[in-house]
N, C-alpha and C positions, 0 to 999 in steps of 0.2 A: 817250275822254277827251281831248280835244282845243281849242284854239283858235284858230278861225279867225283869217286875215288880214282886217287894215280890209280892206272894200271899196273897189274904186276910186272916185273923184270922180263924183258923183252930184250934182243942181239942189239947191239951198237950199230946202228945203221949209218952209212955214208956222212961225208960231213964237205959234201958239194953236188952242186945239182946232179941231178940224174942223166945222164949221158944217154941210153939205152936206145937202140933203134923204134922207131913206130912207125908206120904206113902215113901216107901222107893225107892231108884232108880231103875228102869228097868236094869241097869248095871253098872258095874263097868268096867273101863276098863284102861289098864297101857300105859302111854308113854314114861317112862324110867325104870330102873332097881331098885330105891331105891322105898320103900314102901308108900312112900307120892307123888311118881310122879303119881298119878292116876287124871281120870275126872270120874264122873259120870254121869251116860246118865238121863233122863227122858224124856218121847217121850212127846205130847199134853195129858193133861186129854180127855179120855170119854166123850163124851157132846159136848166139845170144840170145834169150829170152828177152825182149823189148819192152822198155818201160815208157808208158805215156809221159812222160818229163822230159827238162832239157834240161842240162848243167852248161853253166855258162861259167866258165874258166876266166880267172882275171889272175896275170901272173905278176910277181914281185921282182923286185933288184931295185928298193929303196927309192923308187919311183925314176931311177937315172935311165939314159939312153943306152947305158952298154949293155944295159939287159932288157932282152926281145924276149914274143913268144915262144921262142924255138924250144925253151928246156923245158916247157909245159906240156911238152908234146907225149912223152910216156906217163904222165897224168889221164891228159884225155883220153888215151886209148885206152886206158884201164877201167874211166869210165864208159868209154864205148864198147867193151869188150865186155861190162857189166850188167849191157841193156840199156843205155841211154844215149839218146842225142846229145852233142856236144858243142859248145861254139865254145872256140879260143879267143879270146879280145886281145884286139891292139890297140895302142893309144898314146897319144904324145905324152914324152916324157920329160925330165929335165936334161935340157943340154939339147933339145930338140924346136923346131920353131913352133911358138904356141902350147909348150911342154911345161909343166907348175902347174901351179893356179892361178887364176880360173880352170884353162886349157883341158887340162889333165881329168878335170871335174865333170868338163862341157863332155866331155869323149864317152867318160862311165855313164851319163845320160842317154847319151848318144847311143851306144850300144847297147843296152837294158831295152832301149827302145824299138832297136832296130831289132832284137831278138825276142821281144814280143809281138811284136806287128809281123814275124816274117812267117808265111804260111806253111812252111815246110818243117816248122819245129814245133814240136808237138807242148802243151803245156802239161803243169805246171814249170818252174821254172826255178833253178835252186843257183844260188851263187857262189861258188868256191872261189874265195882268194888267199893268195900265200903271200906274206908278209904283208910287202907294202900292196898289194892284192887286197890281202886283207884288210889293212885299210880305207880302200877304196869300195869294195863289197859294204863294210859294215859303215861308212859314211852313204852308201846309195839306202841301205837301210831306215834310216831316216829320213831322207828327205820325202815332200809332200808329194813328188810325182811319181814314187814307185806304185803308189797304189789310188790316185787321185784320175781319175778320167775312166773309170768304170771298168778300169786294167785287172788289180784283184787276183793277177796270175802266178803271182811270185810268191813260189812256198817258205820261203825263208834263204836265210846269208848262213854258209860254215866257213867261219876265219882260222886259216891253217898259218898257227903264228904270227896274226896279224897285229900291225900297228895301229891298235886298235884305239889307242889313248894317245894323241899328237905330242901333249903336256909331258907325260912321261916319258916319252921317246925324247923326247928336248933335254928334260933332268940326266936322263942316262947317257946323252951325247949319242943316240945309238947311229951307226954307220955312218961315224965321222958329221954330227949333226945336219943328218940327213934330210930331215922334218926342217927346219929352217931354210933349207937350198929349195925346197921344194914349195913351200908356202910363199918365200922369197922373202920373208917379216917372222916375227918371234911372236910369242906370247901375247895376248890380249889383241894384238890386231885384228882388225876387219877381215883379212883376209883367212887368217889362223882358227877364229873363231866359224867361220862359214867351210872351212874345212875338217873341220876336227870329229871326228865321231861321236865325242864326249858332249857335243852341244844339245842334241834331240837324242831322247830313246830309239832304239828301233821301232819299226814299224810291222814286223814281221820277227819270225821265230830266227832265235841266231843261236847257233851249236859254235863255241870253239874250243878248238882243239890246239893240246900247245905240246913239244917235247921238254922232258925233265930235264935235258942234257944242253938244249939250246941255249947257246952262247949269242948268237944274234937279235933274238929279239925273247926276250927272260920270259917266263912266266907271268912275272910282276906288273907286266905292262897291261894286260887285262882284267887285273884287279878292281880297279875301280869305273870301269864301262860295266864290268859283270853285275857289281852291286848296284848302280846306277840303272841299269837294264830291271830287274830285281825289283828294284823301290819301285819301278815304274810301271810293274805289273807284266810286263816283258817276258815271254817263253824262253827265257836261256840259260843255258846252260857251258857248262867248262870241264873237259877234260884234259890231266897229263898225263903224257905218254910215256912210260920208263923208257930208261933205253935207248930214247929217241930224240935226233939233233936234230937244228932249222931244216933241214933238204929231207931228211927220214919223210917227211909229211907229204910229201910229192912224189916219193919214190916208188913203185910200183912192187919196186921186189923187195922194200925191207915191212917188215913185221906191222908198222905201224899203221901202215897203206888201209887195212882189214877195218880201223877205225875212221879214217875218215869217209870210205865208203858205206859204214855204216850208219854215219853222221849223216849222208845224206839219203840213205833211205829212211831213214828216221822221219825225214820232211816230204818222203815222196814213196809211202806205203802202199804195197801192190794189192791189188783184191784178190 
């Protein structure tokens, strides 16, 4: 239980999602009936030395409709090109039918589930999510069905500048009080509370990683899940990244990339 040192000074990486081309997925495949409950598969690159794990990619845009899996896509490949299976999640969002909460919540269940029961992905099983990803990742961390029904396959959550603390994203107004469109209620509610990652400890080991330079979702927002995790006897840990903005984290080609890949080796050591 521990917290890393910032990193040393590292280039100014991008400061919008990653653009870059990647190959497109070996599969698509569905875990519910609505058109966004899909994951996409990508096996290891060619070349690759091949790791027994899957990464399962949950990506961010403050839980809203305009943002799909598509900018995740030179993520995964870099974990595919790293050695690992990959499924991309989709999942209703806000602005979308059955998108908030509940919805949004039923989906992250939904697919956790569909990507351990599916035979073609090898376990362990580590979760990346960027932002509002991030949030989603490290509230599936806690709840009782990640690891309840003799599953026990999930190595751990790495939140790449995740909104990781509902509460605090609320105090900081972040992306135009984002956390409140999405919960559809404030503070103290029913709803708020069954969402929020600050309600249960993890349940599994959680690595995150944050940029110095992020303007989107601060450092500060993980301060107190870190401690809380911590008190609670919880494997986790926090790095920041010099040098590096919100998108740096997903970007393939900037400097900072090198740490969250090794964030998740960290949860899924090769013999």
């Amino acid at each position: 239980m521990t917290t890393a040192p910032r990193s040393e000074p590292a280039p100014t990486a991008p400061s919008s999602p990653p653009t870059a081309p990647s190959s497109p997925p070996d599969a698509t495949r569905p875990y519910g009936a609505d058109p966004a409950q899909v994951y996409d598969v990508r096996g290891p690159s060619p070349g690759s030395t091949a790791v027994s794990a899957t990464v399962l990619v949950v990506h961010g845009g403050f839980w809203r409709a305009a943002y799909d899996r598509a900018h995740a896509e030179p993520e995964a490949q870099a974990f595919a090109d790293a050695g690992y299976t990959v499924a991309v999640a989709e999942y209703r969002r806000v602005g979308m039918p059955g998108g908030g909460v509940p919805g949004t919540l039923d989906d992250v269940r939904g697919v956790v589930t569909a990507v351990l029961a599916d035979p073609d992905l090898p376990g362990p099983l580590v979760l990346v999510g960027h932002s509002a990803g991030g949030h989603l990742a490290t509230w599936a961390a806690g709840q009782p069905w990640l690891t309840e029904g003799g599953r026990g396959a999930v190595a751990g959550v790495v939140s790449l500048a995740g909104v990781v603390d509902l509460g605090a994203a609320d105090r900081l107004h972040l992306g135009d009080d984002a956390a409140r469109t999405f919960v559809g209620s404030g503070p103290g509610s029913a709803a708020w509370t069954a969402a929020d990652p600050m309600t249960v400890p993890p349940r599994v080991p959680v690595r995150l990683l944050w940029g110095a330079d992020d303007d989107v979702v601060p450092t500060a927002v993980g301060d107190a899940y870190r401690a809380q995790a911590e008190a609670a006897g919880v494997d986790v840990t926090s790095e920041v990244i010099a040098g590096a903005d919100h998108f740096a984290l997903i970007d393939p080609t900037s400097p900072a990339f090198a740490h969250v890949l090794a964030a998740v080796q960290s949860l899924t050591p090769i013999p």
